[in-house]
C-alpha positions in Angstrom: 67.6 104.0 157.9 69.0 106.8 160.2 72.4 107.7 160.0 73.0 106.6 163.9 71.7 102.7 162.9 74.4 102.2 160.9 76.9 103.5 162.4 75.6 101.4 165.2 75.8 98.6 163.6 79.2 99.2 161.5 80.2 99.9 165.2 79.1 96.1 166.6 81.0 94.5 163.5 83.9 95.9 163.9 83.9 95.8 168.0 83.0 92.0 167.2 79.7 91.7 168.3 78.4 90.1 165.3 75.3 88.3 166.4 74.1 91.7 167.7 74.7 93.3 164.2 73.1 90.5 163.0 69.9 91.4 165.2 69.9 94.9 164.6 69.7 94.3 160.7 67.4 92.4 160.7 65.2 94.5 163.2 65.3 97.1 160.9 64.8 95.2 158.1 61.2 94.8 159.5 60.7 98.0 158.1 62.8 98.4 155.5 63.1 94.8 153.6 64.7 95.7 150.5 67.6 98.2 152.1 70.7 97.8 150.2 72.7 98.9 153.0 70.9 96.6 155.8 71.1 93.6 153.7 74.8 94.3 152.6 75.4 94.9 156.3 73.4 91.4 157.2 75.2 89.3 154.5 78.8 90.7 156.2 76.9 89.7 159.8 76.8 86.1 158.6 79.6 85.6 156.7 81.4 87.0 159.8 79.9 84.3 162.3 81.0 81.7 159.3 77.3 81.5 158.0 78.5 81.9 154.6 75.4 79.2 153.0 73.2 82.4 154.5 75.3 84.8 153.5 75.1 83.4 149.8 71.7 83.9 150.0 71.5 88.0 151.5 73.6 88.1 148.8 71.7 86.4 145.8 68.8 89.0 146.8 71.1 91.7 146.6 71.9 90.8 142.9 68.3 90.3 142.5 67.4 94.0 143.8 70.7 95.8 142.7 71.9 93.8 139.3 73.9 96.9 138.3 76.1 96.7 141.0 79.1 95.0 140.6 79.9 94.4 144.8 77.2 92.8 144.9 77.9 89.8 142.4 81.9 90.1 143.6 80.6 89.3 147.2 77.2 86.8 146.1 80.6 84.7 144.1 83.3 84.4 147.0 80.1 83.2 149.7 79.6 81.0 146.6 83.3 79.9 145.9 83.8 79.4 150.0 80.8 77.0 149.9 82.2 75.0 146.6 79.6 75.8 144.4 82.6 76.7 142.0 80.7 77.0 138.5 78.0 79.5 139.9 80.7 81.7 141.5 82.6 82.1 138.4 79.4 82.7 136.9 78.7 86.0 139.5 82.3 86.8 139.1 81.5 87.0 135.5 78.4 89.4 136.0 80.5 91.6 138.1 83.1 91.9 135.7 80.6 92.8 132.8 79.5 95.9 134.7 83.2 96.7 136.3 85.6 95.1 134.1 88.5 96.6 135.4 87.6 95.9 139.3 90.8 94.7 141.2 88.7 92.6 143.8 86.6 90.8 141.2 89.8 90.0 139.0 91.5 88.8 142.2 88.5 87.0 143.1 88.1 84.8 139.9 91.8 84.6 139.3 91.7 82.7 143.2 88.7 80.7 141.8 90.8 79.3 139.4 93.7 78.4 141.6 91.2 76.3 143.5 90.6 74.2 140.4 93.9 74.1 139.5 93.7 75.9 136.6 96.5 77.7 136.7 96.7 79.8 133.5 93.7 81.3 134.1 94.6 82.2 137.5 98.1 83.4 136.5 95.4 85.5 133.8 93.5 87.7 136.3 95.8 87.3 139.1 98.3 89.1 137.4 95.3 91.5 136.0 94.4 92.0 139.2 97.6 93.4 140.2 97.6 95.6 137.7 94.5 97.1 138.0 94.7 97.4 142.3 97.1 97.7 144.9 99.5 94.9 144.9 98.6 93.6 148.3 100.7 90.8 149.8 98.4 87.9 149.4 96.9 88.6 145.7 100.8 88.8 144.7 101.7 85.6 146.4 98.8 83.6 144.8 100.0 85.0 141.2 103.7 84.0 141.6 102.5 80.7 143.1 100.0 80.7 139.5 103.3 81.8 137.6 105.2 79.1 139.0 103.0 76.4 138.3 102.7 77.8 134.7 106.5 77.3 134.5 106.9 81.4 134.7 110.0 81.5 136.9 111.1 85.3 135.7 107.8 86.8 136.8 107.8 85.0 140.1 110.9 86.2 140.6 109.7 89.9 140.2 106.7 89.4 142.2 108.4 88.1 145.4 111.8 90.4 145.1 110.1 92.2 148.2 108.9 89.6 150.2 110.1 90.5 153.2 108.6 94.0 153.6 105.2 91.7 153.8 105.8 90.3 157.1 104.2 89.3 159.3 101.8 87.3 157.2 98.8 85.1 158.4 99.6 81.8 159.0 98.7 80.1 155.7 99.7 83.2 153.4 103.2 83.0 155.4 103.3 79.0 154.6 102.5 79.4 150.9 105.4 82.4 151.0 107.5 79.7 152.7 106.4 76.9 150.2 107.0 79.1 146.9 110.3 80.1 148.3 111.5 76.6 148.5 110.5 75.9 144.8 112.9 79.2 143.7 115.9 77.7 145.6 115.6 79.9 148.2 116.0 77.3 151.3 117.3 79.7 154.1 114.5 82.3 153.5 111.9 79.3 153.3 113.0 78.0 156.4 113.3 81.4 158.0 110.1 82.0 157.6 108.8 78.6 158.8 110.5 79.2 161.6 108.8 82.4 162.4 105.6 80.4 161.8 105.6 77.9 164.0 107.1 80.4 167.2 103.9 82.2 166.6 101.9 79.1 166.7 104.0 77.3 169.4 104.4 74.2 167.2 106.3 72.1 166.9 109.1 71.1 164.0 107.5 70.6 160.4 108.4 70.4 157.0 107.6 72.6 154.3 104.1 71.9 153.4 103.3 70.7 149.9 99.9 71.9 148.5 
């Protein structure tokens, strides 16, 4: 694939003309069916325009064609996790950590696959491993103190938030969970600080503190 296709196409994903990027992958495709850049580039398409069954399945191919690389599991488990299918995703989160077992995104990824089941010590496991291994971004840190705090870990929540509030602004349900985990560690003013700040961006109107 030329050099000016893909930057074409990179170009119409991030400008937000997905559907196009979606056309022009798979126009090229045509000639080149088993491009790991088009069909990376296609699944991304898809799971953009909130096709993520599709997407599972540009993905699956990927892992078929390219087994050795770990993005491609990382991204086949989250389509996979997003769509419930909860024990296959763990399973290519698994294969992705065999062949990068240090990987911050994968770790992140399995340790938020386990905060949907409510496991919580696992996802206080690679959650925390995750932030280790990567940069501590705002939302992987907030979903391990909300793991710590459910595993009764109260000291290690309290590290992990100490610097909430160079996060802000947050997205909407990052910014609620922030608000949420707050409340639990006594800290009522902040928590309703920054529901307040929530619902003036959303124009809402008064609400409580959401429970989980």
């Amino acid at each position: 694939m030329a050099g000016f296709d893909m930057e074409r196409i990179l170009a119409l994903l991030q400008g937000g003309d997905v559907a196009q990027a979606e056309h022009e992958c798979r126009r090229l495709l045509h000639d080149d069916p088993e491009s790991e850049t088009l069909l990376s580039l296609l699944g991304i398409a898809l799971h953009q325009q909130g096709q993520v069954g599709r997407s599972a399945v540009i993905y699956e191919r990927l892992t078929w064609l390219y087994p050795a690389e770990a993005s491609h599991w990382n991204n086949y488990g989250t389509a996979l996790r997003e769509i419930g299918q909860l024990s296959e995703a763990e399973s290519a989160y698994r294969a992705a950590l065999k062949i990068s077992p240090d990987d911050a995104a994968v770790l992140g990824n399995l340790g938020l696959l386990y905060k949907q089941r409510a496991d919580y010590v696992n996802a206080r496991t690679f959650l925390l491993r995750a932030l280790r291994e990567g940069p501590n971004d705002a939302q992987t840190t907030i979903y391990a103190a909300m793991a710590c705090y459910e595993c009764g870990d109260n000291k290690t929540v309290q590290t992990l938030i100490a610097e909430w509030r160079a996060w802000l602004p947050l997205a909407g349900d990052l910014q609620l969970d922030l608000a949420w985990l707050l409340a639990q560690m006594g800290h009522t003013d902040d928590a309703e600080y920054l529901l307040d700040q929530s619902l003036s961006a959303n124009g809402a109107g008064e609400q409580g503190v959401r429970t989980r």
